[in-house]
N, C-alpha and C positions, 0 to 999 in steps of 0.2 A: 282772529279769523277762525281757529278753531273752535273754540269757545261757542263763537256763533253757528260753525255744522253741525257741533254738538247739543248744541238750542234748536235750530231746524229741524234734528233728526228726533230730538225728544216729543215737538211741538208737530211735527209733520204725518208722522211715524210710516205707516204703506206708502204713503204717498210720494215719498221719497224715490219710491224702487226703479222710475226712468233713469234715473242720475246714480243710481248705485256704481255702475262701471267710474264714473268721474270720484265718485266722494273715495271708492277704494281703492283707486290711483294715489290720490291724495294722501292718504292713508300712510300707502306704503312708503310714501317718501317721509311726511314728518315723523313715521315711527321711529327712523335712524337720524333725527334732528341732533344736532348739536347741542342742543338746548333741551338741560331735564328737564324743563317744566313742559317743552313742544311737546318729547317724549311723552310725559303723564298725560296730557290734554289729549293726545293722540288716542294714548290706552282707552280714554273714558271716552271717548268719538267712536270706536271700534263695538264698545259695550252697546253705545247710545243706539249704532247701524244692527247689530244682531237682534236687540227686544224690536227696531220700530219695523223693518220686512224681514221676521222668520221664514218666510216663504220663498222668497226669493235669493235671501242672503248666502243659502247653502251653496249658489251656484260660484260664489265666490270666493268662499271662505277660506278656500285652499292659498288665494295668491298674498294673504294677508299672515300667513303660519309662519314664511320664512324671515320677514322683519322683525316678527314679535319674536322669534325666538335669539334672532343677530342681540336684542335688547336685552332680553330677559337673566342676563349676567353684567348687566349697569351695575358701575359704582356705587349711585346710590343706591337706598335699599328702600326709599317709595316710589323709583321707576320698577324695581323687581318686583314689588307685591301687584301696581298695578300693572305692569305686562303679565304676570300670574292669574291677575282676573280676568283679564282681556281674553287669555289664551281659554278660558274656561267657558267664557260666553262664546268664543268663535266657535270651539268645538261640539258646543250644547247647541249650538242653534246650525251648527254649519255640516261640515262634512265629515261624520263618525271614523274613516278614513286614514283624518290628519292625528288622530288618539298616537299613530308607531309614531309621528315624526316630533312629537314632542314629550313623547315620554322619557327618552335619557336628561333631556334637558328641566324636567321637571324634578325628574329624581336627586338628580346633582343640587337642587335647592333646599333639599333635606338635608344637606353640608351646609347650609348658611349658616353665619356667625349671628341672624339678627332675628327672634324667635317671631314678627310679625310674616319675615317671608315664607319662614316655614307653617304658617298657620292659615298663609296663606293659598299654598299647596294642599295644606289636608282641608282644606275647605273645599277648593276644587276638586281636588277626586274624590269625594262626600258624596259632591253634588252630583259630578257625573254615575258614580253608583247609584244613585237614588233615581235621576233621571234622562239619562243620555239613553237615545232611541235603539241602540243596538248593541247596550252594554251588557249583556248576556256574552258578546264575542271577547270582549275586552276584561272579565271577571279577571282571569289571572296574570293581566296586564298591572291592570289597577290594585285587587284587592292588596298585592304586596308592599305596594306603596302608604297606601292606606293604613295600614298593619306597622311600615313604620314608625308612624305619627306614638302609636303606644309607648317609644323610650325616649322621645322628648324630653329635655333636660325641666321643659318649662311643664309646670303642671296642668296648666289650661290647653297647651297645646294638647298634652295626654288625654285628658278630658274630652275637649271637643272629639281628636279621633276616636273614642270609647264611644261618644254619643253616635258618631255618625255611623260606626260600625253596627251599631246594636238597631237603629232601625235601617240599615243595609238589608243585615241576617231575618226581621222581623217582616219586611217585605217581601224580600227572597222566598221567607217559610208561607207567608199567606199565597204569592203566586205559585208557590210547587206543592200544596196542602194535600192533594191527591196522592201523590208520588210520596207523602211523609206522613200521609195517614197511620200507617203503621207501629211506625217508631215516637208519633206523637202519643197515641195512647200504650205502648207498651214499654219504650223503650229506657232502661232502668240505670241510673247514673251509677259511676264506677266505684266498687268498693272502695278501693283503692285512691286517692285523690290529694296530688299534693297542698299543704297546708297554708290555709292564708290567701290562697286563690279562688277568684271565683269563677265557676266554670260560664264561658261562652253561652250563648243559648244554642238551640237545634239549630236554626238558619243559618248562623255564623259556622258551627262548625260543620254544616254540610257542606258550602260554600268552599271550604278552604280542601276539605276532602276530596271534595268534586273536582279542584283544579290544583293539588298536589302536584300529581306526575310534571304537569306544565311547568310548576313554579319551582321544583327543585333540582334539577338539570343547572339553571340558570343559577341558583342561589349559589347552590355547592361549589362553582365556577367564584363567585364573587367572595366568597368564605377565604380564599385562598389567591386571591388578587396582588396586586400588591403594592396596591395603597393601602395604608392603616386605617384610616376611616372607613373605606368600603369592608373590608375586612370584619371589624367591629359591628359595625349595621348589620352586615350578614346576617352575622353569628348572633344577633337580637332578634332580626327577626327570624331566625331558625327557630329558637324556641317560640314563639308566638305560634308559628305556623304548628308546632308537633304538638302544645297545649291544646289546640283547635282540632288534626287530625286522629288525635285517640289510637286506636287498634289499626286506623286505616295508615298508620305507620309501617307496621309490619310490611307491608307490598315494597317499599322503597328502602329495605332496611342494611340492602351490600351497598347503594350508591351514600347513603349515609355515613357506614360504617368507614368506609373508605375515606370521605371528608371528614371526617371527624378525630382518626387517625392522623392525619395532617395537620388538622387546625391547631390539635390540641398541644404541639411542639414549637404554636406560634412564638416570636420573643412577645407580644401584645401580652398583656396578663389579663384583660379584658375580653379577646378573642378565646382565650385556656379560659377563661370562668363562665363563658356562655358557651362554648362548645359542651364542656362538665356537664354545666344543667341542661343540655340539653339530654345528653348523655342518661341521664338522671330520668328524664320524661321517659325514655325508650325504658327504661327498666320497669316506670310506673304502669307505660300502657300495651309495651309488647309482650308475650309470654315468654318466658324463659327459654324455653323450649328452640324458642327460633336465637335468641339475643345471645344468649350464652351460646349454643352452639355455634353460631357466627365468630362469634369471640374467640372462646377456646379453641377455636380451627386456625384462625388466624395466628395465635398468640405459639401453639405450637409450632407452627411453622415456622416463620421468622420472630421468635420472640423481639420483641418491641417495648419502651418504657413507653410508647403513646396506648397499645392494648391494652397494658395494664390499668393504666391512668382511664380508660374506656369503662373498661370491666368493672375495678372499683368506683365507678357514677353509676351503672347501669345497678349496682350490687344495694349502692345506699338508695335508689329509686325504688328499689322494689319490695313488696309485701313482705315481712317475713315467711309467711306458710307457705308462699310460692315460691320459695326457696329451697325451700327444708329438702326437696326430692334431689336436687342437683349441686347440693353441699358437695356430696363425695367428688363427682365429677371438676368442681371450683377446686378441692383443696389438693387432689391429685395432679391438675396440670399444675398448679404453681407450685408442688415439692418439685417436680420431676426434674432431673439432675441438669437436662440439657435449657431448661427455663430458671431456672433461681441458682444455676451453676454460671450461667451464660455468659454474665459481665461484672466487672468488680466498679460499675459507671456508679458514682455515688446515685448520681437521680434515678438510674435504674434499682439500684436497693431502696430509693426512698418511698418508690410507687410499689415496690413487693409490702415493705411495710403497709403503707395509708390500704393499701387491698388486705394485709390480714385485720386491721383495726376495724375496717366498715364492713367486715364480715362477722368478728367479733360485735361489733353494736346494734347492727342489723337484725343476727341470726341467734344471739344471747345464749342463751343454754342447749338451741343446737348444735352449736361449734362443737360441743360433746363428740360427733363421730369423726369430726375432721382432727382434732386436738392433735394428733401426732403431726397431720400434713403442715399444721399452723406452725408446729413445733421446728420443723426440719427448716421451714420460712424463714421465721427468725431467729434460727441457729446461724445461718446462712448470711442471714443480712448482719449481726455481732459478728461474725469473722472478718468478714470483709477488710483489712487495716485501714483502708482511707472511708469507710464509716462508723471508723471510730464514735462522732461526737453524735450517732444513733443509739448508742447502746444505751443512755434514760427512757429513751422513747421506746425501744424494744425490750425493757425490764420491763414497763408500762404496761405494754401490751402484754408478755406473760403474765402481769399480774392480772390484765381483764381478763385473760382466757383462763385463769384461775380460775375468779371470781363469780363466772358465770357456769364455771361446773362447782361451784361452792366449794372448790379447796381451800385450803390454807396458805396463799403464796406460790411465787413462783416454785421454791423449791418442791413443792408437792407437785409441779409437772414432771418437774426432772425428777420427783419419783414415781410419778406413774410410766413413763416411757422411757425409763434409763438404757435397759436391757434392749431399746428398738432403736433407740437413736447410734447405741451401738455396733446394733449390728448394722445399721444403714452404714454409718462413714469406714467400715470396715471389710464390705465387700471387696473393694479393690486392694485395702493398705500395702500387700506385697509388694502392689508396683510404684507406692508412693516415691515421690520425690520433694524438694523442698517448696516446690510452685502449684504441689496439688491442694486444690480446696479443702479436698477431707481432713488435708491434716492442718489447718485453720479452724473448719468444726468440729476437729476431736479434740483438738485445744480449748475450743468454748467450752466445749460438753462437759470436760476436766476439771477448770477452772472454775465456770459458774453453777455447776451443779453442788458446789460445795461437799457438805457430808454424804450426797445423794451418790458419788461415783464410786464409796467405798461398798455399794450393793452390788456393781458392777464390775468386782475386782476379775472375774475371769476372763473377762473381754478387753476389759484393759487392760492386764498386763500381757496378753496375749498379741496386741498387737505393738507395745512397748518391744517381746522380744522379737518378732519379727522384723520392726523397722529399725532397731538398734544393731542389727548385726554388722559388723565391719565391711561386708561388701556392699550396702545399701547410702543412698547419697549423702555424702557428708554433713554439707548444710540443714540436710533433716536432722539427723543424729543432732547436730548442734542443738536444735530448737527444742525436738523431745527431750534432752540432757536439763535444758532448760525450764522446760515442762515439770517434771521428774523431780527437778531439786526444788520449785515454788510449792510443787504438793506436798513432798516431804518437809521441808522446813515448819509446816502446821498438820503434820502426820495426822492426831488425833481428830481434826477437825475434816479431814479429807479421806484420805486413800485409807486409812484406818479407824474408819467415823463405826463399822460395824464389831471392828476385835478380830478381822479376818487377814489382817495383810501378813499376820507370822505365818500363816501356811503358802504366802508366795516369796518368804523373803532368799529362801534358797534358789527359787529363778530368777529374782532380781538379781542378786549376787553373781550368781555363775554364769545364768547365759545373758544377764545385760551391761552387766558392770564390768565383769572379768575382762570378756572377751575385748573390750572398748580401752580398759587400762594398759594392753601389752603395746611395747615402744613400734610408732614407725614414721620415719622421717617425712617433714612438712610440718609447713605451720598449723595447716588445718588440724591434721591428727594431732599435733599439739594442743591445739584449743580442745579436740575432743577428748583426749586423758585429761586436760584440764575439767569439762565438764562432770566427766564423768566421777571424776575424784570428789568434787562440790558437792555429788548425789549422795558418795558414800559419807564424806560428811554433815552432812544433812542427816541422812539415814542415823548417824549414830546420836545424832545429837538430838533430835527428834520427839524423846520421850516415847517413842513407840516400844525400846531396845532396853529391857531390864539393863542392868550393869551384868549380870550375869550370863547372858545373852549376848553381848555386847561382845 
């Protein structure tokens, strides 16, 4: 029976239009047949009524939207494609209207497991961008959807959405040609351009510029959903949209900033690697000026391992030359005590690190005026005791901020900044205790600077005698005792690398050693005459101490 309305309406076509109220009764009841095949016959009866009375059928079309869409999540998956057609011909021939009451239901089909239903969606909002009568109202309904068709697993599905987009943008540019007159003869593509992409045309990306504001309100909402799929989607088509919107980024760049903080602490690792790149575009097309400002405002205030994680994408997205001016201002926030002092979170040192490397790769031989700031970084991140298993990777990295000021190795940093790294972890030392960070970084400084810290003998044993005195916190005492007797035990190679440490051995002796040897009851002050005894035997043994000396 249907078969044959469907033969009627093909064979009939206007003339059908007295009976339209009858055939769309009908309609509505076998779209929710029990029977998929009534169902699909139904679909293709819906099509057959919209091409044969376009004129009339719009007066209808509305009471046919709520079946198709009861079906359009059918088991099978050639009742979904065709209820997907059906709904495309109701809306193209019917009432521009019904576009809200089927769009979430459209969108949800872009989750299908079966790459014909999704192909069969981007086919439909193809068609309605190219010719639905009032789809000027609907651009940032649809274009989004549309846009997701681009990270289809299937490559034809990508394809076709590329196709349909590209003369979406090129009719768009021919009906607004007046209004782009300008930018069509002057307008100059971006120095700057990530690689291996190719850029949108003018149509496409005015289109998406045009209805930005609209479209990321709503996105930024679904970025952080919490379904994983929606999630994912998002954060794919976030970057599509920001590739398309250029500089016209900048205007939306707090409501971004803000999601993107959030996203990028998703557990999804696919959610963290598209938020990244998107991250990454904002560095490519927004100025510094605005991107880092935002950042570094943020990052000072509640320092966060997601700003970080922000910062270094925005850092590796960007030019180098458009960097160069706001180095100081980068490598300042991240020494500053209360941001790379903050937390001993292993993944909070892991993003200080990945920020001084993509600063390092980026910015290459201008890292030159930040070198101390990078320095203080990954001094900071090596003390750390639970990132420990970082210290390769922050050797690593001193080596490339070597390499890119053409020194000789790390130790040629720790000897260009011996005397400043000392005086840094030194401001405070009086009030050290065994829980402060400086004395973790004056431990590195000591340790890994090798021969480099015998340049700096007055700074270090200057703070030796003030944190060793018997009224200052035991558990330190322990650790510098410890300190003390690793460097001594390779004298020459360390604290005595320059022939200078005989002229401190008489403050070693009396006011750090003596005073620490006299008896007093507890175990602690046991342990520390113990240490402190290991120093002077170290000391003698040392090879620093002629026998006559000795």
């Amino acid at each position: 029976l249907l078969q044959l309305l469907g033969l009627l309406l093909r064979r009939c076509g206007a003339s059908m239009a007295p009976y339209l109220n009858d055939v769309v009764r009908i309609l509505q009841a076998t779209l929710l047949d029990d029977y998929a095949e009534v169902r699909r016959e139904s679909c293709r009866c819906v099509v057959a009524c919209a091409q044969a009375m376009p004129e009339h059928f719009h007066m209808q079309s509305e009471s046919l939207i709520k079946p198709l869409m009861q079906t359009i999540s059918h088991q099978h998956y050639r009742v979904r494609v065709d209820v997907i057609q059906a709904t495309g011909a109701v809306i193209q021939s019917g009432n521009g209207k019904s576009v809200d009451d089927v769009l979430s239901h459209l969108a949800q089909r872009f989750f299908d497991e079966i790459p014909k239903v999704r192909q069969a969606v981007i086919t439909v909002i193809g068609e309605w961008l190219l010719h639905l009568r009032d789809r000027y109202s609907f651009f940032h309904k649809l274009v989004p959807l549309l846009l997701s068709g681009f990270t289809d697993e299937i490559p034809e599905n990508m394809e076709l959405a590329w196709s349909y987009w590209e003369k979406i943008g090129l009719q768009w540019e021919k009906e607004n040609d007046d209004d782009l007159k300008d930018k069509i003869d002057f307008s100059l593509a971006p120095s700057h351009y990530p690689q291996g992409v190719t850029r949108p045309g003018l149509g496409c990306r005015e289109l998406v510029s045009r209805n930005l504001y609209k479209i990321l309100p709503g996105l930024c909402h679904d970025i952080t959903d919490w379904v994983e799929g929606t999630r994912v989607k998002a954060s794919q088509l976030l970057c599509i949209l920001l590739l398309h919107a250029e500089d016209h980024i900048t205007q939306h760049m707090e409501l971004l900033l803000r999601t993107l903080y959030r996203a990028c602490m998703d557990e999804e690792k696919n959610v963290v690697r598209n938020c990244l790149k998107a991250a990454e575009l904002i560095g490519t097309f927004v100025s510094p000026k605005v991107s880092l400002k935002l950042i570094t405002s943020a990052f000072e205030k509640t320092p966060m391992p997601s700003h970080i994680m922000i910062l270094t994408a925005v850092i590796r997205g960007s030019p180098k030359e458009i960097l160069k001016p706001h180095l100081t201002d980068i490598g300042n926030a991240l020494s500053k005590e209360e941001n790379c002092q903050r937390s001993e979170e292993v993944f909070y040192m892991e993003q200080l690190l990945s920020c001084a490397q993509a600063l390092i790769e980026v910015c290459q031989e201008d890292c030159k005026e930040i070198s101390l700031q990078l320095m203080k970084v990954l001094v900071t991140v090596m003390a750390i005791p639970s990132s420990q298993h970082l210290k390769e990777k922050v050797e690593e990295t001193m080596s490339s901020l070597a390499e890119v000021q053409q020194l000789d190795g790390f130790l040629s940093l720790y000897k260009q900044h011996i005397t400043q790294l000392m005086e840094w972890v030194s401001v405070s030392h009086d009030c050290w205790t065994c829980f402060s960070p400086e004395l973790l970084q004056f431990t590195v400084i000591a340790t890994h600077s090798g021969p480099v810290v015998g340049e700096a003998l007055h700074d270090f044993i200057h703070i030796l005698k003030t944190c060793l005195q018997p009224n200052k916190d035991s558990q330190m005492r322990l650790k510098l005792f410890a300190l003390l007797s690793q460097l001594l035990q390779k004298g020459n190679e360390t604290v005595n690398s320059q022939g200078q440490f005989l002229s401190y051995l008489e403050t070693v002796i009396k006011d750090i050693l003596a005073p620490n040897l006299q008896w007093h009851a507890g175990r602690t002050a046991a342990a520390i005459r113990t240490t402190a005894v290991s120093c002077l035997w170290a000391l003698i043994h040392c090879e620093i101490l002629s026998p006559k000396e000795v």
